[in-house]
N, C-alpha and C positions, 0 to 999 in steps of 0.2 A: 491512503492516503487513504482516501483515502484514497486512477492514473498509471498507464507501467510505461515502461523508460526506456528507450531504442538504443543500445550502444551498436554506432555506426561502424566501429573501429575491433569490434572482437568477435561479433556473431556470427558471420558468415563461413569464416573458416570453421568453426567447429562444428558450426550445421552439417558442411557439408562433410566434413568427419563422422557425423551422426552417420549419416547415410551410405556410408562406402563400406559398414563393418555389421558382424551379426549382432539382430535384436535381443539375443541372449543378452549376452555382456553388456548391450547399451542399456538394456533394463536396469542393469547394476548401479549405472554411474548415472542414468538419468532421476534415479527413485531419492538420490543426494541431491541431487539440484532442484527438482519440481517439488518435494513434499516442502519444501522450506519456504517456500514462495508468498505465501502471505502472513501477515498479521492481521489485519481488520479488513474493513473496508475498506480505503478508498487505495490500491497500486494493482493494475491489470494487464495480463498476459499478452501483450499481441507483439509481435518479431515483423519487420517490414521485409522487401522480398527484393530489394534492393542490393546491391552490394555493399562489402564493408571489408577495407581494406586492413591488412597484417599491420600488425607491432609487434615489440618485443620477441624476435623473430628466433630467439633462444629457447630451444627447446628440448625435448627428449632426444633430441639427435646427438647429445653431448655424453649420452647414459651408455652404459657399458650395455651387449647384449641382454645380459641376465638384470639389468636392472630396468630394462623398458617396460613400462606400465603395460599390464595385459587389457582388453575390452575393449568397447567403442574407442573411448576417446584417449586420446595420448597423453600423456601430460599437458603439453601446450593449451591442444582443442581443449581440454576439459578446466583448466584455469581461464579461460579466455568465456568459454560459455557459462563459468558459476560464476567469473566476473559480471557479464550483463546481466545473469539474472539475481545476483546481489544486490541489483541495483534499483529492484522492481520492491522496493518497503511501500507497505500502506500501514501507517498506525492506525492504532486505535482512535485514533481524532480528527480522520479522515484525511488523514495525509496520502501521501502514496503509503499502499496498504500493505506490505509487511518487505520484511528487512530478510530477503533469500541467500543466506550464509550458509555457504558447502564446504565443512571443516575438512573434508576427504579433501574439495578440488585445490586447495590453499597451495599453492608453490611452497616447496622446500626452499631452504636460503642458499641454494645448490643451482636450483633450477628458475630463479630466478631473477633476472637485470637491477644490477643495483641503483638505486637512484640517487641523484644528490642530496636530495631533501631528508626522505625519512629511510634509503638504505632499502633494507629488506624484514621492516615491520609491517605485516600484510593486514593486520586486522586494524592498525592505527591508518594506514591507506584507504583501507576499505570504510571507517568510518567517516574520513575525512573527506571525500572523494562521493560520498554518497549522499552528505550533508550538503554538499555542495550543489552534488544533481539534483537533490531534493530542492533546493532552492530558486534553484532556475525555472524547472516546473512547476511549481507555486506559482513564479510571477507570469508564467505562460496561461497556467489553467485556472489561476483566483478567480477571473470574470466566472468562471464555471462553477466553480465552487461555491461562489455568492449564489449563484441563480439556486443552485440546487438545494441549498441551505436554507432557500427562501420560501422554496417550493413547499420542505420538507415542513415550516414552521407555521407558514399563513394561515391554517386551519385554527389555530388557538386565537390568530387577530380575525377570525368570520365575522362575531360580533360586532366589533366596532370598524370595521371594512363598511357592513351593512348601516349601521347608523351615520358614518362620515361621507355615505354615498362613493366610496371607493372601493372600485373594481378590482377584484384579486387578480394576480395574474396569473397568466395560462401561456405554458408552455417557454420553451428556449428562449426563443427568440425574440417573442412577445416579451420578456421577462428582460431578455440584455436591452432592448430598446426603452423598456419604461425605465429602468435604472437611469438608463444616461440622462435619460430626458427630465426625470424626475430629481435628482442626484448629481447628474454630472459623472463624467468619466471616473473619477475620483469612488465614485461609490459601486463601482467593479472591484474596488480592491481594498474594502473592509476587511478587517482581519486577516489583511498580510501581513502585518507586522508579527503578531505571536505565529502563525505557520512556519516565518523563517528564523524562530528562534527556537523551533520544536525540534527542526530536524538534528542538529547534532546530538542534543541528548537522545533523543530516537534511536537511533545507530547506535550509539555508545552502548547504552543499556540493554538494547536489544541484542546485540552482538555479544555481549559478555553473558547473560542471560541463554543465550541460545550454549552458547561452548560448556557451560556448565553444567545446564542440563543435559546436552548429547553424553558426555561424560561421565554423568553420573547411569545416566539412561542404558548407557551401552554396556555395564554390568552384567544384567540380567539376562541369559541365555536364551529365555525363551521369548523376549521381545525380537521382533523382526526390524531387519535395518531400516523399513519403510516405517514400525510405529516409534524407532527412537526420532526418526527426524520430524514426523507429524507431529509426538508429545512435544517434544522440544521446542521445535515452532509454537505452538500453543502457549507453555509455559510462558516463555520469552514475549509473546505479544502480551499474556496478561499481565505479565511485571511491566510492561514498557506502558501499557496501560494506568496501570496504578502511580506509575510514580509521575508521569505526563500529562493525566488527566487536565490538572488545573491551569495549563496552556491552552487543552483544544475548549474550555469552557470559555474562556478570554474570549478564542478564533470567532467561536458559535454567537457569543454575543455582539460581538462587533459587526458580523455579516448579517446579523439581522436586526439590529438596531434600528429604528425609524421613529417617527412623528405621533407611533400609534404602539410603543412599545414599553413600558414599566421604567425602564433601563434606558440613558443615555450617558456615557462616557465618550470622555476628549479624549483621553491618552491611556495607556498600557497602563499606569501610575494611578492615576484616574481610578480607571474601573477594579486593578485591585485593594486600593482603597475605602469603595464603594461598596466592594462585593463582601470584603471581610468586616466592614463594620456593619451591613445590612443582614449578611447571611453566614459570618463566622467561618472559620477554617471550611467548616461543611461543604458549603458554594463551590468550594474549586472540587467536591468531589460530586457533584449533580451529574447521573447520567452514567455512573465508571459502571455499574451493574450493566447497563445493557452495551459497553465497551466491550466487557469481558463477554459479553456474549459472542461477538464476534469474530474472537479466536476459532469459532467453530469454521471460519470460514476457508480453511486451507482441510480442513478436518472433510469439507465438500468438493474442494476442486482437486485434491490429489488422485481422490479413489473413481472420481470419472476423469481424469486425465489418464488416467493408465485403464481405464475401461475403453476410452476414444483409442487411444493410441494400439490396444489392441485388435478392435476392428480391421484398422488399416495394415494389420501384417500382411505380407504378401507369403507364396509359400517356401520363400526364401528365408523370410524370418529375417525383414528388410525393410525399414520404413522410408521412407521419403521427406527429403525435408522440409516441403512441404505440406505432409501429414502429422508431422511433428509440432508446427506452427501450427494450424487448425487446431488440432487438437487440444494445444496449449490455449487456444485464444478462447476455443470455444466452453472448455472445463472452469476457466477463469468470469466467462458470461454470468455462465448458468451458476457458480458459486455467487456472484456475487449478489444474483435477482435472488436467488433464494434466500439468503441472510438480509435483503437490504432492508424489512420491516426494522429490525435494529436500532439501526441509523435514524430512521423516521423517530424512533420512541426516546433512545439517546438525545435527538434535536430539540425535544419537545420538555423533558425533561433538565436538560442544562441551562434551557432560558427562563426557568420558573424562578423570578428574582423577589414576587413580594407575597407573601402569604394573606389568605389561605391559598396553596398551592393548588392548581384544580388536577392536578395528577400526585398521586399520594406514593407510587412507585410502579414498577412497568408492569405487572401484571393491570394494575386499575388501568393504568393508559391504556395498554390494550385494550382493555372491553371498552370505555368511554372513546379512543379516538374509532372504532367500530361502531358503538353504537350513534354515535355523530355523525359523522363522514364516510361509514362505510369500510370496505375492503379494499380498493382500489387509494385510500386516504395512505397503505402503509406503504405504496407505492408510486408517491408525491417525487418528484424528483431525478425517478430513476433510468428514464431516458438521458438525460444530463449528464448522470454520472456514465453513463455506458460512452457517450458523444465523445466526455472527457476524456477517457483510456489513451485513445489512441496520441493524439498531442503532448499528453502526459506520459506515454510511452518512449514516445519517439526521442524527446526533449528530452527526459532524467536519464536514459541510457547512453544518450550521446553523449551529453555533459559528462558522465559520471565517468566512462573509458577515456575521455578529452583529461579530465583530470587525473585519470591511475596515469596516462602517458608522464603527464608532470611529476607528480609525486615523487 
């Protein structure tokens, strides 16, 4: 998003699968699940410590000797744990930040419960299912997303903040309270409407994007299982990027629209009518360059998730699952402060609506919102986005296993 998402219903058992088997072989079947974990910005790592009760209670116990899956995780636990962290997408538009698809952990049509809806099509599940967590999350964490969005943009309104005698605002909570007060409730939840029309195509494209590149990826002998799922992730955010773009520019303009802004639209209809006769096809693409930048973002939390996660060997060669969540929450942090200038440049760039533009592309923004604002300017927001994670966590994981239960 770009938020990570708690499923209540499959984590716990394969956690503690995690932990009951050697870190050899968990290295194996984790490097499938954790390199895939983001697309962009905005979907973040954090596992609650709570309990989470069994489903789909068919598992490897049905498998002949010789056909039981070797390593950590069983069949079961390790469907059940690429299930939640499937679930953890952040697009490139600051949605929940990338689409964690483990084509390894995908249930055979053998091994898993058929449903009445869609049977035993797992990746039309997994789209549908994730589309849907991603939706709920949206309307849980939009208040957030505004502030942070708002945060990320005020620096271009300094000017006219300063002659209208209007106070910028500072910080969270200072930020949700002037909204209401200034806005009204209703203006927490700008550009919800395109966030929850982003997510199915998100899934869709990103999923089919990911299986085709692991596929084509895993040819080559001398790539390692860990760089086909990194490229692959990679590839897959920047196509999901590309063809999405011209949604999260809607999202960006509508959350920060005001009384002091170039731009005001009524409706979805509205502003793309607005925006293609003022700034042509181009407009829906303001901003994809430092989208694509983004992608580098799982390119950072993979190789210190498996640097944290070595640390805490014990000399069993045994992790804890406990140190498995740490580790995961804490590689997810530090990936996302690292890339999040980004997002600040992306924000600044997708609302440039009437020319002359004062950012001409992200290298100039960079020096110019530096040489203005400072260094601490590319780091507007970014307490919010961290605040966000967790709600956004907890919410699209739940929802998303609440819906494979359906399915």
């Amino acid at each position: 998003m770009h938020d990570k998402n708690l499923s209540s219903l499959a984590t716990e058992q394969a956690l503690a699968d995690l932990s009951s088997n050697s870190f050899g072989n968990y290295q194996t079947n984790t490097q499938n699940l954790a390199a895939l974990g983001q697309i962009h910005t905005e979907r973040d790592q954090y596992w609650p410590s709570s309990g989470i009760p069994l489903h789909r209670e068919k598992d490897s116990r049905s498998l002949s000797p010789k056909q039981q899956p070797q390593g950590l995780l069983n069949d079961s636990a390790n469907r059940r744990l690429s299930a939640a962290m499937a679930a953890e997408i952040e697009v490139a538009g600051d949605l929940p930040e990338s689409a964690a698809i483990n084509c390894k952990a995908q249930p055979a049509a053998s091994s898993i419960n058929t449903s009445a809806v869609f049977g035993d099509n797992w990746p039309l599940k997994n789209s549908i299912a994730g589309a849907g967590a991603g939706c709920v999350s949206s309307i849980v964490t939009c208040p957030l997303d505004v502030v942070k969005t708002r945060l990320q943009y005020q620096g271009v309104l300094a000017e006219k903040y300063r002659q209208a005698g209007y106070t910028p605002y500072t910080g969270t909570i200072n930020t949700l309270r002037r909204i209401v007060v200034e806005e009204g409730p209703r203006g927490l939840y700008r550009g919800l409407t395109p966030m929850l029309m982003g997510y199915l195509p998100t899934w869709g494209i990103y999923f089919a994007a990911y299986e085709s590149l692991k596929r084509e990826l895993s040819a080559p002998a001398y790539l390692s299982a860990t760089a086909v799922h990194v490229l692959s992730a990679m590839g897959a955010g920047g196509s999901t990027s590309i063809l999405t773009n011209p949604i999260w520019v809607l999202k960006s303009r509508f959350m920060t629209q005001s009384s002091y802004t170039e731009y005001r639209y009524t409706s979805m209809r509205h502003a793309v009518q607005m925006i293609y006769r003022a700034e042509g096809w181009r407009g829906f693409y303001k901003g994809l360059g430092s989208s694509l930048l983004g992608v580098t973002h799982v390119a950072v939390q993979f190789p210190l998730y498996e640097q944290l996660k070595s640390i805490h060997v014990d000399a069993g060669h045994r992790l804890e699952s406990s140190q498995i969540l740490l580790a995961s929450a804490l590689s997810k942090m530090v990936a996302s402060s690292v890339t999040y200038p980004h997002e600040v440049i992306r924000t600044r760039l997708q609302n440039q609506s009437k020319r002359p533009y004062k950012y001409t592309g992200i290298i100039h923004a960079t020096r110019l919102i530096y040489h203005e604002e400072g260094i601490w300017a590319f780091y507007r927001g970014l307490p919010t986005n961290l605040i966000r994670t967790v709600p956004a966590s907890m919410v699209t994981l739940l929802t998303y296993e609440l819906l494979i239960r359906v399915l």
